[in-house]
DSSP file (Angstrom, degrees, kcal/mol; ACC not computed):
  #  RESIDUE AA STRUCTURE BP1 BP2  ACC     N-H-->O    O-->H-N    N-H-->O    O-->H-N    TCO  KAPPA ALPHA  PHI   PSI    X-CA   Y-CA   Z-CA
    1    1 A X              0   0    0      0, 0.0     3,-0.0     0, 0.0    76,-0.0   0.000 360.0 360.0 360.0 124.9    0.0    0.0    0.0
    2    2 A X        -     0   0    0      1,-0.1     2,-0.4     0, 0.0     0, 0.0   0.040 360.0-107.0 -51.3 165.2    1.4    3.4   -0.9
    3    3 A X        -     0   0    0      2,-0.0     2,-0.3     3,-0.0    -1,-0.1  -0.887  36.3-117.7-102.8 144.8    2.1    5.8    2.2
    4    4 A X    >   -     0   0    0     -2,-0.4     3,-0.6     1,-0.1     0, 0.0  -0.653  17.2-138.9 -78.0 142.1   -0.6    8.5    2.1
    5    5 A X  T 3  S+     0   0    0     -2,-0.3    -1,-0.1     1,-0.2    -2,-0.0   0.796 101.4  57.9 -75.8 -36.0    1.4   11.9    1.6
    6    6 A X  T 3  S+     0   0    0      1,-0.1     2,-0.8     2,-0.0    -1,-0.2   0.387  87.5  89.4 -74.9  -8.2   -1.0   13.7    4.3
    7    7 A X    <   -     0   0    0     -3,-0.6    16,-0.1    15,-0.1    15,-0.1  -0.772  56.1-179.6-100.6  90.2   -0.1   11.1    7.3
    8    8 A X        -     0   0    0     -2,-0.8     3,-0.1     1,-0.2    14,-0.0  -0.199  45.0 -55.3 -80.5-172.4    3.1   12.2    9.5
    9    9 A X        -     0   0    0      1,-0.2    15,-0.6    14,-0.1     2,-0.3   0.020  68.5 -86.3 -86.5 164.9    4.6   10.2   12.4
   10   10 A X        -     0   0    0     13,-0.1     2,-0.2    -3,-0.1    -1,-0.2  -0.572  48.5-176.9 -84.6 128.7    2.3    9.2   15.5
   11   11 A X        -     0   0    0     13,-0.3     2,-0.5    -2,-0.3    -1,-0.0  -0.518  24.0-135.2-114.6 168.1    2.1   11.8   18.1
   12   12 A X        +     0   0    0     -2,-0.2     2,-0.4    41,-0.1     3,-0.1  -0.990  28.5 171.0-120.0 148.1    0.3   11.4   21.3
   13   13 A X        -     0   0    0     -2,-0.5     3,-0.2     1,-0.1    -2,-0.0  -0.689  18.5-161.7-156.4  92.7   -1.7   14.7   21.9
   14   14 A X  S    S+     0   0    0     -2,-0.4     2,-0.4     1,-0.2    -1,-0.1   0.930  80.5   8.1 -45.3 -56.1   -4.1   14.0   25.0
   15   15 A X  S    S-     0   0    0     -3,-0.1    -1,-0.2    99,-0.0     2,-0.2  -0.997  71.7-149.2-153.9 162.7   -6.1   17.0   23.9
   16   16 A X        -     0   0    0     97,-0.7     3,-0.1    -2,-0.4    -3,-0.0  -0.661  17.6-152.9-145.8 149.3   -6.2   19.2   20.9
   17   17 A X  S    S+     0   0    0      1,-0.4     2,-0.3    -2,-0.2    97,-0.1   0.255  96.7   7.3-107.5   1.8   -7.2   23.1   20.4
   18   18 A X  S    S-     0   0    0     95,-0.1     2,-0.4     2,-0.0    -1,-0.4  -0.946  82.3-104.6 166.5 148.9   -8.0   21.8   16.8
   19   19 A X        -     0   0    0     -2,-0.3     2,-0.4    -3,-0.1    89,-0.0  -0.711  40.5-163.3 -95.8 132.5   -8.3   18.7   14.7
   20   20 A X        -     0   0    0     -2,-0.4     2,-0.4     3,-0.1    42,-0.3  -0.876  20.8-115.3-111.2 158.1   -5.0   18.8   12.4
   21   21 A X  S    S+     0   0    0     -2,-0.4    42,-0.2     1,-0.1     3,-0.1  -0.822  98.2  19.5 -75.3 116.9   -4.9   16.4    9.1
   22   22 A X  S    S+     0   0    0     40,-0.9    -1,-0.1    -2,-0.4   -15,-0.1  -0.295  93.3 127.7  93.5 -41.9   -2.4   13.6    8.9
   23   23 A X        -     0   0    0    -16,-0.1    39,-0.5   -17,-0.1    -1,-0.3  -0.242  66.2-117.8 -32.5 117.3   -2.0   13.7   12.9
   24   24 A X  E     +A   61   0A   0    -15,-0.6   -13,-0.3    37,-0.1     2,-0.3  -0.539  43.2 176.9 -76.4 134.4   -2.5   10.2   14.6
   25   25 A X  E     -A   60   0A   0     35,-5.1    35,-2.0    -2,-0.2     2,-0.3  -0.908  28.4-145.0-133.3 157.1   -5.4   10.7   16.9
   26   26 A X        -     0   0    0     -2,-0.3     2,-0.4    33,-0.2    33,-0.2  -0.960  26.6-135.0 -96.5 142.1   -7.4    8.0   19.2
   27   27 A X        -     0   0    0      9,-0.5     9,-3.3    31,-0.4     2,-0.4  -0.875  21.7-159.9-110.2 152.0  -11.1    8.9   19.2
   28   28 A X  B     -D   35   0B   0     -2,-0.4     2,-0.7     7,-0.2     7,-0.2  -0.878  17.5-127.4-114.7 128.4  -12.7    8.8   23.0
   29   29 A X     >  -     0   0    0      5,-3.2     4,-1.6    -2,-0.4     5,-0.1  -0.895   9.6-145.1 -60.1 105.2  -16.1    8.5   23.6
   30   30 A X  T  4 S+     0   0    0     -2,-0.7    -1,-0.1     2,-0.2    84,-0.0   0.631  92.6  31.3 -16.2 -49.5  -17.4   11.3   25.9
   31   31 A X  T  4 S+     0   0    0      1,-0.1    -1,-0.1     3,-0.1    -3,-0.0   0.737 127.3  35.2-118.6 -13.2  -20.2    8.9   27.8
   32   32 A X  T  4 S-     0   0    0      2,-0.2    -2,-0.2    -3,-0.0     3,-0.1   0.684  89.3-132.0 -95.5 -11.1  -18.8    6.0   27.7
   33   33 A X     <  +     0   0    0     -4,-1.6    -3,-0.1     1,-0.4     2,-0.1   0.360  58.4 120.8 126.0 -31.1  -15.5    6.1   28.0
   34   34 A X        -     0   0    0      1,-0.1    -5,-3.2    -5,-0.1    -1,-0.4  -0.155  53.8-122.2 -91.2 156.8  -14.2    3.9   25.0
   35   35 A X  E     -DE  28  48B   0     13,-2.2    13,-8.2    -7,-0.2     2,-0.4  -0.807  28.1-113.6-119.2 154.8  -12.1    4.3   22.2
   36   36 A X  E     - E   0  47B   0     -9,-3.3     2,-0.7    -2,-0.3    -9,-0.5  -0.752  34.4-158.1 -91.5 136.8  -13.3    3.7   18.8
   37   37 A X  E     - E   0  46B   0      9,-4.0     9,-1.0    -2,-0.4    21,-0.3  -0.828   6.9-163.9-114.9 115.0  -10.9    0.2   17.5
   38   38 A X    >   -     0   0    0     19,-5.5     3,-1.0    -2,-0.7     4,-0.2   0.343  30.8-160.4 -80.0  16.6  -10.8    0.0   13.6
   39   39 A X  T 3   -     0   0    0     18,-0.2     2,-0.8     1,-0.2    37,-0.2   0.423  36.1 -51.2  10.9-167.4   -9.6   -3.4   14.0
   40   40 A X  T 3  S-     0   0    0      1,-0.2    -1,-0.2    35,-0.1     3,-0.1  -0.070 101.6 -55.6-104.9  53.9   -7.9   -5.4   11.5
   41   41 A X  S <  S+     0   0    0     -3,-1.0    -1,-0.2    -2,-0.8    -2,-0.1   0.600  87.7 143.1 111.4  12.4  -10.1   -5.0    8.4
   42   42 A X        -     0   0    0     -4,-0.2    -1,-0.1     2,-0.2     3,-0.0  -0.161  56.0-128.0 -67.8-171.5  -13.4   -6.2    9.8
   43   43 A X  S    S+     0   0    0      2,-0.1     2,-0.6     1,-0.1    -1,-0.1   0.505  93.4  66.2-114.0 -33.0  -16.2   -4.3    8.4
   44   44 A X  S    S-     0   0    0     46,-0.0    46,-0.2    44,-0.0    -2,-0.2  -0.849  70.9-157.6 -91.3 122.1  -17.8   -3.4   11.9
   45   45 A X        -     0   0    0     -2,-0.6     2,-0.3    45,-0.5    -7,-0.2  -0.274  22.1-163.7 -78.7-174.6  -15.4   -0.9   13.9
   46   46 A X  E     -E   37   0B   0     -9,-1.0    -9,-4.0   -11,-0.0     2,-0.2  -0.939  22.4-104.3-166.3 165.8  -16.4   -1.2   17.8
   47   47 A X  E     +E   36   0B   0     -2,-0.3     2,-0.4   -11,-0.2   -11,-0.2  -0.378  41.1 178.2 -88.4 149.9  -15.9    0.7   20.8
   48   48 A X  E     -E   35   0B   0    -13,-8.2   -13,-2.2    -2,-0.2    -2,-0.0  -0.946  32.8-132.9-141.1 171.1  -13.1   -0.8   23.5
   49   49 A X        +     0   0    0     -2,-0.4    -1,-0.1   -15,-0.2     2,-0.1   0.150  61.4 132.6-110.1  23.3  -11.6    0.3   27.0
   50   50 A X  S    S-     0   0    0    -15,-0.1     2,-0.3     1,-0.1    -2,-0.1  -0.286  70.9-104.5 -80.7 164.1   -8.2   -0.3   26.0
   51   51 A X        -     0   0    0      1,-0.1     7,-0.1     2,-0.1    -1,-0.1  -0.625  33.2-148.4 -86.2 144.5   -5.2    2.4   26.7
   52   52 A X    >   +     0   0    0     -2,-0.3     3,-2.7     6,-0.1     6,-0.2   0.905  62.0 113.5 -73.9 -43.2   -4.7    3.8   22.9
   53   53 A X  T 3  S-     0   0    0      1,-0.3    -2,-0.1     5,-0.1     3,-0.1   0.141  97.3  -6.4   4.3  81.0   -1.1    4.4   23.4
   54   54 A X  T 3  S+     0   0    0      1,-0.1     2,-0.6     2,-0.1    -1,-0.3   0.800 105.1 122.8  85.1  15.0    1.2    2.0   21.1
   55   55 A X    X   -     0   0    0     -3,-2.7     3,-2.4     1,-0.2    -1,-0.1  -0.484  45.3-168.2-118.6  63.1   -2.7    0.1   19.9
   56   56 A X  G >  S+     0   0    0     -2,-0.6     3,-2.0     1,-0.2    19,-0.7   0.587  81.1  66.2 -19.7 -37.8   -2.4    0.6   16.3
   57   57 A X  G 3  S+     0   0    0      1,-0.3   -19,-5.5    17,-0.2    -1,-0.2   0.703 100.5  48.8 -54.0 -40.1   -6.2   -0.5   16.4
   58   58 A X  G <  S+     0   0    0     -3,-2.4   -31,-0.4   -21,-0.3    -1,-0.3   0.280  91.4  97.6 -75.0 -20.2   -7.0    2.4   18.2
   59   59 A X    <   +     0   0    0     -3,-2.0    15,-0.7   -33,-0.2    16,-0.4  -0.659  43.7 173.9-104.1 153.2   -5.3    5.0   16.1
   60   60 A X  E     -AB  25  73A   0    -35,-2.0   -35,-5.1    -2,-0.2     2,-0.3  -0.985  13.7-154.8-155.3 141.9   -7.0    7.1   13.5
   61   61 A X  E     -AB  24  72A   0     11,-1.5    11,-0.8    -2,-0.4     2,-0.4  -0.997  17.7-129.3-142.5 163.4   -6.1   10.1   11.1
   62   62 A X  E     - B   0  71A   0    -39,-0.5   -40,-0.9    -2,-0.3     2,-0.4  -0.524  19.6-158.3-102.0 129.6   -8.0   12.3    9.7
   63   63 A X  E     - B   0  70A   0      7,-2.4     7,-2.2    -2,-0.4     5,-0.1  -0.923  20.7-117.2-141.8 147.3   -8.5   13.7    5.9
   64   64 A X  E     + B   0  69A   0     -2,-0.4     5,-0.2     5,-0.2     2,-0.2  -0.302  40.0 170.5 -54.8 120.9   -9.7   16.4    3.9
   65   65 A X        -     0   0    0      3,-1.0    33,-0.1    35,-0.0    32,-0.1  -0.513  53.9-102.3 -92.0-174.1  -12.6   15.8    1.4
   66   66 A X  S    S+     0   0    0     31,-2.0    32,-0.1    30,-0.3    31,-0.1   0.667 123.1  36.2 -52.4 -33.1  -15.0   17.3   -0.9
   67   67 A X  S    S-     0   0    0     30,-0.5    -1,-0.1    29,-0.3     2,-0.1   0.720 127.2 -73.0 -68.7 -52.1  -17.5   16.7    2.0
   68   68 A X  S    S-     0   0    0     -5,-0.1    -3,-1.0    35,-0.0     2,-0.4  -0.724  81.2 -20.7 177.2-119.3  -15.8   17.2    4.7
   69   69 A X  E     -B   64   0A   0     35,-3.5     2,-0.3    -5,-0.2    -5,-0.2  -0.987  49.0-147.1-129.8 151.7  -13.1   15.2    6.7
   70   70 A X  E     -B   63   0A   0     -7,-2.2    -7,-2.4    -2,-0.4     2,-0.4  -0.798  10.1-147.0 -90.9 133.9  -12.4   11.3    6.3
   71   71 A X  E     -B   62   0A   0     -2,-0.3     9,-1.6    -9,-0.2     2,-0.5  -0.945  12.6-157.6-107.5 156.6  -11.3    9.4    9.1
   72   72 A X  E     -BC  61  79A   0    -11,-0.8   -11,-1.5    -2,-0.4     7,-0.2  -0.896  17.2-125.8-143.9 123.9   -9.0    6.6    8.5
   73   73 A X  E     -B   60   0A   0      5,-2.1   -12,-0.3    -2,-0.5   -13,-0.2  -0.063  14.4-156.5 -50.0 170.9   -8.1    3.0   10.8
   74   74 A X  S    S+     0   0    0    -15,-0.7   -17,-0.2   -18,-0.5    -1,-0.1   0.623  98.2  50.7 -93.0 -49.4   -4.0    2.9   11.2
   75   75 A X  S    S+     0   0    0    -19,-0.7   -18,-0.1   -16,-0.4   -35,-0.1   0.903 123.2  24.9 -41.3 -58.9   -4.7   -0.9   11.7
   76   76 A X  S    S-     0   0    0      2,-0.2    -1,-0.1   -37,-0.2     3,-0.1   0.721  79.8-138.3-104.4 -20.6   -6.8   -1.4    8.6
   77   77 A X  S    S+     0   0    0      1,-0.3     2,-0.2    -5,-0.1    -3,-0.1   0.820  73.5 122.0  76.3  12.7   -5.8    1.4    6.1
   78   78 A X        -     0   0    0    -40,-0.2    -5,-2.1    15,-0.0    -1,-0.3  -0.714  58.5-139.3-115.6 172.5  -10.3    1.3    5.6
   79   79 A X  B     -C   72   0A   0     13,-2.7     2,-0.4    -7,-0.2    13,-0.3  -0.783  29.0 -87.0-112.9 152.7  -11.9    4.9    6.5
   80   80 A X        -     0   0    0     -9,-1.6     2,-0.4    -2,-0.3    11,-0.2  -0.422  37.1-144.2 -51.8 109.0  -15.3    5.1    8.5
   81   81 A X        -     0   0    0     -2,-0.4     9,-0.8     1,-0.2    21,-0.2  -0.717  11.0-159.9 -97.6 148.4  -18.5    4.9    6.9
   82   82 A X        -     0   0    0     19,-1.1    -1,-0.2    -2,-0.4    20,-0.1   0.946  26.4-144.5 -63.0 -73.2  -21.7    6.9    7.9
   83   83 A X    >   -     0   0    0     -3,-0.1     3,-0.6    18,-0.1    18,-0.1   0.387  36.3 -92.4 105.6  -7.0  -23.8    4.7    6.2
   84   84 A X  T 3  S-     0   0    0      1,-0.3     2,-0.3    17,-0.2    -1,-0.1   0.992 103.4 -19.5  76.0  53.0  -26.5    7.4    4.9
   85   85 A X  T 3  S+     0   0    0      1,-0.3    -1,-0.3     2,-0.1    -2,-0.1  -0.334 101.3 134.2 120.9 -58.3  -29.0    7.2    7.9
   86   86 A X    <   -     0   0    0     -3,-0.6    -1,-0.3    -2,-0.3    -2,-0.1   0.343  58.8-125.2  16.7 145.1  -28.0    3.9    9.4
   87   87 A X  S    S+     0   0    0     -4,-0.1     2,-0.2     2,-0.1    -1,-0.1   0.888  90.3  47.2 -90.6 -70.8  -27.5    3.2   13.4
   88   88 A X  S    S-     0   0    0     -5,-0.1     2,-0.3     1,-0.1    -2,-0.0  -0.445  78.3-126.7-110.0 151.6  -24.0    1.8   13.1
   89   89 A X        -     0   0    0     -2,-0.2   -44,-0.3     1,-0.1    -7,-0.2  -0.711  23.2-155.4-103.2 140.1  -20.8    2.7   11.3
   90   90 A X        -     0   0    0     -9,-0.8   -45,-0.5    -2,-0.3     2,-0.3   0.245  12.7-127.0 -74.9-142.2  -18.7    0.3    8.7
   91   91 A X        +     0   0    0    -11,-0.2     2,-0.2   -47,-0.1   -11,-0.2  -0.849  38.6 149.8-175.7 137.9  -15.3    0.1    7.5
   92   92 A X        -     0   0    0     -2,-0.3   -13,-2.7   -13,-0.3    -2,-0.0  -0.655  45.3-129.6 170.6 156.8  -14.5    0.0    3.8
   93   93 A X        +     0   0    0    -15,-0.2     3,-0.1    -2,-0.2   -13,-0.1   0.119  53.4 137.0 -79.4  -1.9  -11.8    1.0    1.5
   94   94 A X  S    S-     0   0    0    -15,-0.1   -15,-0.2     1,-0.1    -2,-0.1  -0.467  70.6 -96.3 -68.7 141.5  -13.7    2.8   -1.0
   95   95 A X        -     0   0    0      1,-0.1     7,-0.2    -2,-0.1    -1,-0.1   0.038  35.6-145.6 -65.1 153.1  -11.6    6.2   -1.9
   96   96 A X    >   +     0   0    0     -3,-0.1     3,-0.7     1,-0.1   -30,-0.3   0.570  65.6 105.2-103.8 -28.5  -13.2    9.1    0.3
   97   97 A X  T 3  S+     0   0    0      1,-0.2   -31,-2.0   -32,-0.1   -30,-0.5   0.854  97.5   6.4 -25.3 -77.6  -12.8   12.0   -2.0
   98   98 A X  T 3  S+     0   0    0    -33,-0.1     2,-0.8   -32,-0.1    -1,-0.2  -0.273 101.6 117.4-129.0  32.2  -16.3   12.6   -3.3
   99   99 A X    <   -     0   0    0     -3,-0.7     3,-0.2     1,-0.2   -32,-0.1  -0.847  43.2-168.1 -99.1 110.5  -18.1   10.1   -1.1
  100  100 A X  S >  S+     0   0    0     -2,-0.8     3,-2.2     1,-0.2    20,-0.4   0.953  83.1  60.3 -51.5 -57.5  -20.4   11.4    1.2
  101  101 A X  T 3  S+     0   0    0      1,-0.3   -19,-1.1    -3,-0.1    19,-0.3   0.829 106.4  46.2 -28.5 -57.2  -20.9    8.5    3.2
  102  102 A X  T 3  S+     0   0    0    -21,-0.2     2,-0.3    -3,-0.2    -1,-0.3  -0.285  95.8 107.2 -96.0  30.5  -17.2    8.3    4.2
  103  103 A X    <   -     0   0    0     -3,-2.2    17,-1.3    -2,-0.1     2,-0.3  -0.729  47.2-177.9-107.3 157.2  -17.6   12.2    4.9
  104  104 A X        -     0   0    0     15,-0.3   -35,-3.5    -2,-0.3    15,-0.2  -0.867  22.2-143.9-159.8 160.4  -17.7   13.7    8.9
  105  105 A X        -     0   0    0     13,-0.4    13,-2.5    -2,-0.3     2,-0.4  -0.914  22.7-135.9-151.8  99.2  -18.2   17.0    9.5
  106  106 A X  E     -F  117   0C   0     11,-0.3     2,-0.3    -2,-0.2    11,-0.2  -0.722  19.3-166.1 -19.5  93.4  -15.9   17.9   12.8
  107  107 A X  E     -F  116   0C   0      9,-2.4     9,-3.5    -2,-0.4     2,-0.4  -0.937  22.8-140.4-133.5 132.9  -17.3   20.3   15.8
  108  108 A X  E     -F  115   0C   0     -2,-0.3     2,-0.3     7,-0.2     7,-0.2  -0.588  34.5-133.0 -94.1 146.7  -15.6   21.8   18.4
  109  109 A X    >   -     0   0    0      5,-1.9     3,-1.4    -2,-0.4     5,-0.3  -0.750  59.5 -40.1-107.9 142.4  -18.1   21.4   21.8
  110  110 A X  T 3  S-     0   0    0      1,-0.3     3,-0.1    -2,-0.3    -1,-0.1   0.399 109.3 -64.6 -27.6  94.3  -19.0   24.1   24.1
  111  111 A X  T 3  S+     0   0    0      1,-0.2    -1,-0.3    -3,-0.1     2,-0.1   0.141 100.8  94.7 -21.2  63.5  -15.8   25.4   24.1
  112  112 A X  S <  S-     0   0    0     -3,-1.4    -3,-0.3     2,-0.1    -1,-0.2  -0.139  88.5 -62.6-113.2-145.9  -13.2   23.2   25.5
  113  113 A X  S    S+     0   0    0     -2,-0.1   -97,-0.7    -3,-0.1     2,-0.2   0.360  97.1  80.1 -90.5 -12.9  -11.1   20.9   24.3
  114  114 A X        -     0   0    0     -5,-0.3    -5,-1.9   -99,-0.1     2,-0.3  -0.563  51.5-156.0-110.5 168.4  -13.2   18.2   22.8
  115  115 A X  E     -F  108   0C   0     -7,-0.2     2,-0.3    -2,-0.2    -7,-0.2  -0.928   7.8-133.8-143.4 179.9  -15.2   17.6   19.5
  116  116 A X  E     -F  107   0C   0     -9,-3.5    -9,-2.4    -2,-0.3     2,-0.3  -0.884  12.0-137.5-122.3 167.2  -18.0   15.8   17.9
  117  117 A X  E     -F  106   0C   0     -2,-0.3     2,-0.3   -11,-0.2   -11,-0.3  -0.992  13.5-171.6 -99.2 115.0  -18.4   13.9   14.7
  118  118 A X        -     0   0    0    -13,-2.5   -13,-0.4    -2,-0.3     2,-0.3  -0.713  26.8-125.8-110.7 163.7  -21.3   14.1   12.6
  119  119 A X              0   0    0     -2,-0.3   -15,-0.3   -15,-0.2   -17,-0.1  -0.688 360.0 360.0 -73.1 129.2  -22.0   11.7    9.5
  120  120 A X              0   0    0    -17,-1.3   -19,-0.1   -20,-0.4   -16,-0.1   0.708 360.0 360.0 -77.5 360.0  -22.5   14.3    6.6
């Protein structure tokens, strides 16, 4: 697999004034607790209580579309799908450019440190 040009070296950054592109991120669930695990190429991601730290599974980076932003497994090299209405998020490899589905839209939360993800 080619190296994506937009992906630099894995940082840890507990919390962020702003979501940067190519930056290795773990994403934390707010009410539970959990990180989201792109595991290794399954189709369903799932949430876990494992430390993200060194857990390829656990790491995610972020890119610019047409849409919005893409997020993308470290593990699986598949991006996060919305799914157009749908409960539950996928996994899949399909290119992210000018897919909506595999679009997020990125919100800073009443203004601290955290953000939310919306499907677009």
């Amino acid at each position: 697999m080619a190296k994506d040009p937009n992906e630099v070296k894995a940082q840890e950054i507990p919390v962020v004034d702003k979501v940067i592109v190519g930056v290795v991120y773990a994403i934390k669930s707010i009410s539970s607790g959990k990180y989201l695990d792109g595991r290794g190429g399954e189709k369903d991601p799932l949430m876990t209580n494992r430390y993200p730290k060194g857990d390829k599974f656990l790491n995610w980076t972020i890119k610019k579309t047409n849409h919005g932003y893409a997020i993308k497994s470290k593990s699986s090299g598949n991006y996060l799908d919305g799914r157009g209405g749908e409960k539950n998020p996928l996994m899949t490899n399909r290119d992210p450019e000018n897919d909506k589905y595999l679009s997020w839209t990125i919100v800073k939360t009443n203004g601290d440190k955290r953000f939310a993800l919306k499907s677009v």
